[in-house]
C-alpha positions in Angstrom: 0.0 0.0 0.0 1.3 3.5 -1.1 1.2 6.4 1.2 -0.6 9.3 0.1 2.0 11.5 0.5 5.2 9.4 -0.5 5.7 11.6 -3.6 6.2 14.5 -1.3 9.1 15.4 1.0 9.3 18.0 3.9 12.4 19.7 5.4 11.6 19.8 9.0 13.2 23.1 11.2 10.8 22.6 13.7 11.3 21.2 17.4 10.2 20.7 20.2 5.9 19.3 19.9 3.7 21.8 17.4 5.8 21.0 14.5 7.1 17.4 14.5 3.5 16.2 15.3 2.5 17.9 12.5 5.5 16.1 10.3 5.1 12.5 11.9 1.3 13.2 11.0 2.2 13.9 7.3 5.2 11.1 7.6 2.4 8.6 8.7 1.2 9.3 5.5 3.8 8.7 3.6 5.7 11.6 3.1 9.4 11.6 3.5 10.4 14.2 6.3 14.1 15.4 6.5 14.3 16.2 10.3 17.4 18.8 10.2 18.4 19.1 13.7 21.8 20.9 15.3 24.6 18.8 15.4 25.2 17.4 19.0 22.2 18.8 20.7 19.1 17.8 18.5 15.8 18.6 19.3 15.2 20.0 22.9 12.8 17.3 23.5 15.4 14.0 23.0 16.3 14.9 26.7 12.8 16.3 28.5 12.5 13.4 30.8 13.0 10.4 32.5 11.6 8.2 31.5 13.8 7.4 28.4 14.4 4.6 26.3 16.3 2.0 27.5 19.1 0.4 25.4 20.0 -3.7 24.9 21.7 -3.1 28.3 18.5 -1.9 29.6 20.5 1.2 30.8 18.8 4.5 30.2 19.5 6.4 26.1 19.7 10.1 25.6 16.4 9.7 23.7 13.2 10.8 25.7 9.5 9.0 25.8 8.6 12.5 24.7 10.9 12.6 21.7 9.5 9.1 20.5 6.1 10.5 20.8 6.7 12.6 17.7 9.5 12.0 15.9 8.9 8.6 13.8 8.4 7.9 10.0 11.8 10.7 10.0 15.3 11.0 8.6 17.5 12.8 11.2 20.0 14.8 9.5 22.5 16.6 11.6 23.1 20.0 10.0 24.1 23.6 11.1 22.3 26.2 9.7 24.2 29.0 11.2 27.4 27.9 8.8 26.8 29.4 5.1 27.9 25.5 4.4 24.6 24.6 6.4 22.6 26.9 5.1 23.8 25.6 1.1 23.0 22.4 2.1 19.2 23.2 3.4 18.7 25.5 -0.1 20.3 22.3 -2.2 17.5 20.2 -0.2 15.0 23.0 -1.1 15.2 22.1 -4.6 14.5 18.6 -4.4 11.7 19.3 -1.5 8.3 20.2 -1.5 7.8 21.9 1.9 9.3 23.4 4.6 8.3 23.5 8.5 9.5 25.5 11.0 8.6 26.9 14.2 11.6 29.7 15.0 10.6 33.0 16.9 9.3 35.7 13.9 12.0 36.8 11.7 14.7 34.0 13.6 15.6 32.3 10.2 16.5 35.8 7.9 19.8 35.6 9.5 20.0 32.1 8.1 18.5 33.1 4.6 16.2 30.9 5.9 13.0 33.0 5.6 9.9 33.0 3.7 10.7 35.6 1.6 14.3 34.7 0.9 13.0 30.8 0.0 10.1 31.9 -1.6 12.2 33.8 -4.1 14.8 31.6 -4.3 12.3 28.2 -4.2 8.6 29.5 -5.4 7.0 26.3 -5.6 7.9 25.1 -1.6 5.4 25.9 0.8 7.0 27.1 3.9 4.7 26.2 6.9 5.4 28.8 10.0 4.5 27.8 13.7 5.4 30.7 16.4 3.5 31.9 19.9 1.7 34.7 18.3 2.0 34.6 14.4 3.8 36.6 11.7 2.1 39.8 13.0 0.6 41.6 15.5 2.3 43.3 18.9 3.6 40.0 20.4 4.5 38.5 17.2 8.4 38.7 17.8 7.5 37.3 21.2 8.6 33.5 21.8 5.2 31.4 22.6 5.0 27.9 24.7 2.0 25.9 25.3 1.3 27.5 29.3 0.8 30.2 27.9 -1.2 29.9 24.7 -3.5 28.2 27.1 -3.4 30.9 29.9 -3.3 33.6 27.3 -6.2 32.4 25.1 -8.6 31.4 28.2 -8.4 27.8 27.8 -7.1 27.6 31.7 -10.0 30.1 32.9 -12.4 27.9 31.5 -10.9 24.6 33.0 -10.9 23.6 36.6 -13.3 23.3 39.4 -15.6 26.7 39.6 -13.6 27.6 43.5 -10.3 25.9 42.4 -7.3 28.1 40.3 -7.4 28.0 36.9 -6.0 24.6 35.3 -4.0 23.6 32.5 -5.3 20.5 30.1 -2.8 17.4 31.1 -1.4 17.9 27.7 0.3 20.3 25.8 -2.9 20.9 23.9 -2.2 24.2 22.4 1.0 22.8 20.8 -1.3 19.8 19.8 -3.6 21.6 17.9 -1.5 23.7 16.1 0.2 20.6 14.8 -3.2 19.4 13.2 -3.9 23.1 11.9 -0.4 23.1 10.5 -0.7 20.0 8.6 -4.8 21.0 7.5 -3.1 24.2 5.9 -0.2 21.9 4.1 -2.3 20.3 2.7 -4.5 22.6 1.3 -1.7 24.6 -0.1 -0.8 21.3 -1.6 -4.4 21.2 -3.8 -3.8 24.8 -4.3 0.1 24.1 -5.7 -1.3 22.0 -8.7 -3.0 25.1 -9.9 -0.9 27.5 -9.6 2.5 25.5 -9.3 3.3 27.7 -6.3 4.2 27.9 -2.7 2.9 30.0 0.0 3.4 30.9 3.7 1.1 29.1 6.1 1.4 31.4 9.3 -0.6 29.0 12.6 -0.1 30.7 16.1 -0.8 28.7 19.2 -3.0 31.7 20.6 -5.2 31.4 17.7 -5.4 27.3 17.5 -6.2 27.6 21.1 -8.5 30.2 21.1 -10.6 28.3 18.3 -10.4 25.6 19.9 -12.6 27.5 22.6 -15.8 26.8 20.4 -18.5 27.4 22.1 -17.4 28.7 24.9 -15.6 31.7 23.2 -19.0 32.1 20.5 -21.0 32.4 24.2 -19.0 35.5 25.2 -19.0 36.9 21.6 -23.3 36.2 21.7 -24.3 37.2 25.1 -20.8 39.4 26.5 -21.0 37.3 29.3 -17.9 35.8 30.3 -18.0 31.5 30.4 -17.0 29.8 33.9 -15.5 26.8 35.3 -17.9 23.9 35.9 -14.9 21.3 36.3 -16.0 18.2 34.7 -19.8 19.0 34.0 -20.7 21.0 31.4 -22.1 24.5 31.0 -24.9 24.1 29.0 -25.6 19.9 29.3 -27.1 18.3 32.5 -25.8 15.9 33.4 -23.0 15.9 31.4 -20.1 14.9 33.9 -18.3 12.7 35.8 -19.3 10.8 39.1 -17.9 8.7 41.9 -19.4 5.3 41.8 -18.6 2.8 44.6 -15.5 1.8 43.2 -14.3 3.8 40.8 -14.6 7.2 38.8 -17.1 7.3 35.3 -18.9 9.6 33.1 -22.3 10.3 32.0 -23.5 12.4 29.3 -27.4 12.8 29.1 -27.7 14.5 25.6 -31.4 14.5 25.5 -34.5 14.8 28.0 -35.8 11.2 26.5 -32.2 10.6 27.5 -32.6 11.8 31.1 -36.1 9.9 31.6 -34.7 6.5 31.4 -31.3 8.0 33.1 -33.5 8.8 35.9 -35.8 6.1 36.3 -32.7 3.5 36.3 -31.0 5.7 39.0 -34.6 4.6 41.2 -36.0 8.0 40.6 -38.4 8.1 37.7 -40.3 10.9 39.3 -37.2 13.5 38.2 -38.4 13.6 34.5 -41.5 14.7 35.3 -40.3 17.3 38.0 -40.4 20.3 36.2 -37.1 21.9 37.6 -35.4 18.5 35.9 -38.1 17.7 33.2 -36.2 19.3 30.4 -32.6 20.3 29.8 -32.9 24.2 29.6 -34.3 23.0 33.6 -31.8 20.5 34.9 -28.7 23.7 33.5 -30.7 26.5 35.9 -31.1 23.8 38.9 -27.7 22.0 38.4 -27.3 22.7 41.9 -30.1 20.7 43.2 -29.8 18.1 40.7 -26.5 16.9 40.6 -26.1 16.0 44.3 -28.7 14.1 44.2 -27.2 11.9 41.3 -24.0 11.7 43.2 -25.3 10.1 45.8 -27.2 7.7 44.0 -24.0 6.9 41.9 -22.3 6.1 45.0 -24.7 3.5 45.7 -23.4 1.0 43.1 -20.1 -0.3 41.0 -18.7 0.7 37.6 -19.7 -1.7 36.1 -23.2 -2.3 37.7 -24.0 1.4 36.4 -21.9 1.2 32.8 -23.9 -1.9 32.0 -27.5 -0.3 33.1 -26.5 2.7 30.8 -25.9 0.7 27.6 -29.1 -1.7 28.5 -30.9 1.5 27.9 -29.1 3.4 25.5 -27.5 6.3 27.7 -23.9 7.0 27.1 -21.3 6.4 29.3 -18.0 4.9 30.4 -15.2 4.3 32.7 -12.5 7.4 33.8 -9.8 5.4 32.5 -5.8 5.4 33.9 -3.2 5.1 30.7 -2.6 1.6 31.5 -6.4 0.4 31.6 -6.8 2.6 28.1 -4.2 0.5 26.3 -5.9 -2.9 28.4 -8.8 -2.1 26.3 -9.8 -4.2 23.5 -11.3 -1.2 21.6 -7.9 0.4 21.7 -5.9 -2.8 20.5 -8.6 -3.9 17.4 -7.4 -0.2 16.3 -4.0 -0.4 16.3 -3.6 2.4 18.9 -0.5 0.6 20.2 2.4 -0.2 17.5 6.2 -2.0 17.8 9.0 -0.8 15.7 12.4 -1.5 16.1 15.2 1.1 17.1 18.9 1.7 16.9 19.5 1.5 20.7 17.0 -1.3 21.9 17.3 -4.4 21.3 13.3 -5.6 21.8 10.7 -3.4 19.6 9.8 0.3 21.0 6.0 0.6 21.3 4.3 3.8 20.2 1.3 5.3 20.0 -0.9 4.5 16.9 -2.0 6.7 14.3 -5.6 7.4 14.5 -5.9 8.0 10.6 -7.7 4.7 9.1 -7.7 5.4 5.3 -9.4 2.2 3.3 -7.2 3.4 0.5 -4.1 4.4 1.4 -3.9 3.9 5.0 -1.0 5.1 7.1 2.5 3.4 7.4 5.7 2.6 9.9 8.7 3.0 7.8 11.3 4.3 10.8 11.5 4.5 14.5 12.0 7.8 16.0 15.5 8.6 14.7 18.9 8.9 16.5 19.9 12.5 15.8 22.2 12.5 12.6 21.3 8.5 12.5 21.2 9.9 8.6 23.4 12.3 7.7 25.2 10.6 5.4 22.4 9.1 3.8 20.7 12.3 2.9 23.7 14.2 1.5 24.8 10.7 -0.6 21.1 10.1 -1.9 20.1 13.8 -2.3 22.7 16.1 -2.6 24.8 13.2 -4.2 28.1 14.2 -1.9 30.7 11.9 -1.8 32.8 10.9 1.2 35.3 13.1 1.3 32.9 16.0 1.0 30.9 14.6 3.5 34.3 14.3 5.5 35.3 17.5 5.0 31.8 18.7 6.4 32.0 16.7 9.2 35.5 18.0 10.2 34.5 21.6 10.0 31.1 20.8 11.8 28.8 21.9 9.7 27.2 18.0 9.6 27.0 15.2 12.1 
């Protein structure tokens, strides 16, 4: 099966999460990405741990779970852009490339003739995709961004948390997540658009924006009403119930979507008479009288197992489900008929790393494994011999002088 995208190849500046899951995303799918990273160091996140990968000793690598979250279906070629040797090198991959990622502060690359209007001139058919804090303009756009604070500075952490709690960050780096899947939605489309006009263009994605869009509903509230959206924790401001609650054993999750819903919600919970209360009977109700209502759920919840409840709720057609740890996610056997959990062998182990799944499932032209989260400069060589057509002793020369690892 051919990848979708294995006619196309990316050079990959970026580091760090926004960009490379955007690339392993579009490597997934075939594309070859060129992962240039600074001789020696690499990306920041090869050493943002423990816990790392172990090697065949089982002693600990220098490459990070986080790294290997991101970073397969990648060529790691160790190259310093801030040599004009470098720089040649990235231009001479340029020509036999179809688009470029980064994700340096605003302006960062000119000094490198690295910028979207020196590649664009130079290069007019790549399409140079641009991931910062802020974006390519504005007040803040020569600013340097990280995930905290797209979510503090975009209201996701105002809007997440219990009501009398501080605001709270998602687990995740959400903000960085996002802006990854924006990223590769606009390669793509300038992709369709390139066999038009046969040229590139500048995809500028901010993690302020992807966040702030990624407030919904929540942000289209303010902009409809000008009143400002709360925390509710885990319920939801304008479902009830829509939440999660202790049973006697374990955390779960309800989510009434309808009042029919709710009727046979409440009548298995032992309290038929709530649908026809009218401070419950409807859901415009049960939002104004949360307060009333959902303590008295909770204790009914508590009354009763996990899995005593779970299997009432799918008897009558009311969703719900377990609050699941990682390990009982992976347990599940929803999660392993989809290939959520992969093996692919590395440089430094000697037993297959597993990974996390792609969630793409294309009848087509499904997604692929080709390479394990590279060693940085694991391919130096075999770029510059395969691309650039360099032969040893230029590639020596290179190496003595630093410019490649």
């Amino acid at each position: 099966m051919t990848g979708p995208l294995s006619d196309i190849r990316i050079v990959d500046l970026s580091r760090v999460l926004a960009g490379p899951f955007c690339t392993q995303i579009l490597g997934d799918l075939g594309a070859d990405i060129i992962k240039i990273e600074k001789p020696g160091a690499g990306d920041d996140t090869r050493k943002w741990g423990p816990p790392y990968l172990k090697d065949k000793d089982g002693k600990d690598t220098s490459e990070s779970a986080y790294y290997l979250s991101a970073n397969r279906n990648k060529r790691s070629a160790a190259i310093d852009i801030a040599t004009p040797e470098g720089q040649e090198l990235i231009h001479r991959l340029l020509e036999k490339s179809d688009i470029l990622i980064e994700n340096f502060k605003t302006g960062g690359l000119k000094k490198y003739s690295l910028d979207f209007s020196y590649v664009h001139k130079k290069h007019p058919h790549i399409i140079y995709a641009s991931i910062t804090g802020f974006g390519q303009t504005g007040p803040l756009s020569a600013e340097p961004g990280y995930d905290l604070m797209a979510q503090a500075m975009a209201g996701m952490m105002a809007v997440t948390g219990e009501p009398a709690g501080e605001p709270m960050k998602i687990g995740v780096a959400l903000s960085d997540i996002m802006t990854g899947l924006y990223a590769a939605i606009g390669i793509l489309s300038a992709l369709h658009k390139r066999r038009e006009t046969g040229r590139g263009q500048q995809i500028d994605v901010a993690l302020v924006d992807c966040t702030l869009a990624s407030l919904t509903n929540l942000a289209q509230y303010y902009l409809t009403s000008g009143k400002v959206a709360a925390r509710f924790g885990n319920s939801h401001s304008t479902i009830v119930p829509y939440q999660a609650f202790e049973a006697a054993d374990g955390w779960m999750v309800v989510a009434v979507g309808n009042d029919s819903q709710f009727a046979r919600f409440a009548k298995l919970l032992g309290h038929e008479e709530w649908a026809k209360d009218p401070r419950f009977a409807t859901n415009p109700a049960r939002v104004i009288h949360r307060d009333v209502l959902l303590p008295l759920i909770a204790v009914a919840i508590k009354n009763r197992t996990r899995n005593e409840w779970l299997g009432g709720l799918e008897a009558i057609d009311v969703p719900g489900g377990p609050v699941n740890r990682i390990d009982e996610v992976f347990a599940m056997e929803q999660i392993q008929a989809r290939n959520m959990r992969i093996e692919m062998g590395h440089a430094l182990a000697s037993d297959p790393v597993p990974l996390i799944g792609s969630p793409l499932k294309l009848s087509e032209t499904g997604v692929s494994y080709r390479q394990a989260p590279p060693v940085c400069g694991q391919n130096t060589d075999q770029v510059l011999r395969q691309l650039l057509e360099l032969d040893t002793n230029r590639i020596n020369e290179l190496r003595a002088r630093g410019v490649v690892a």
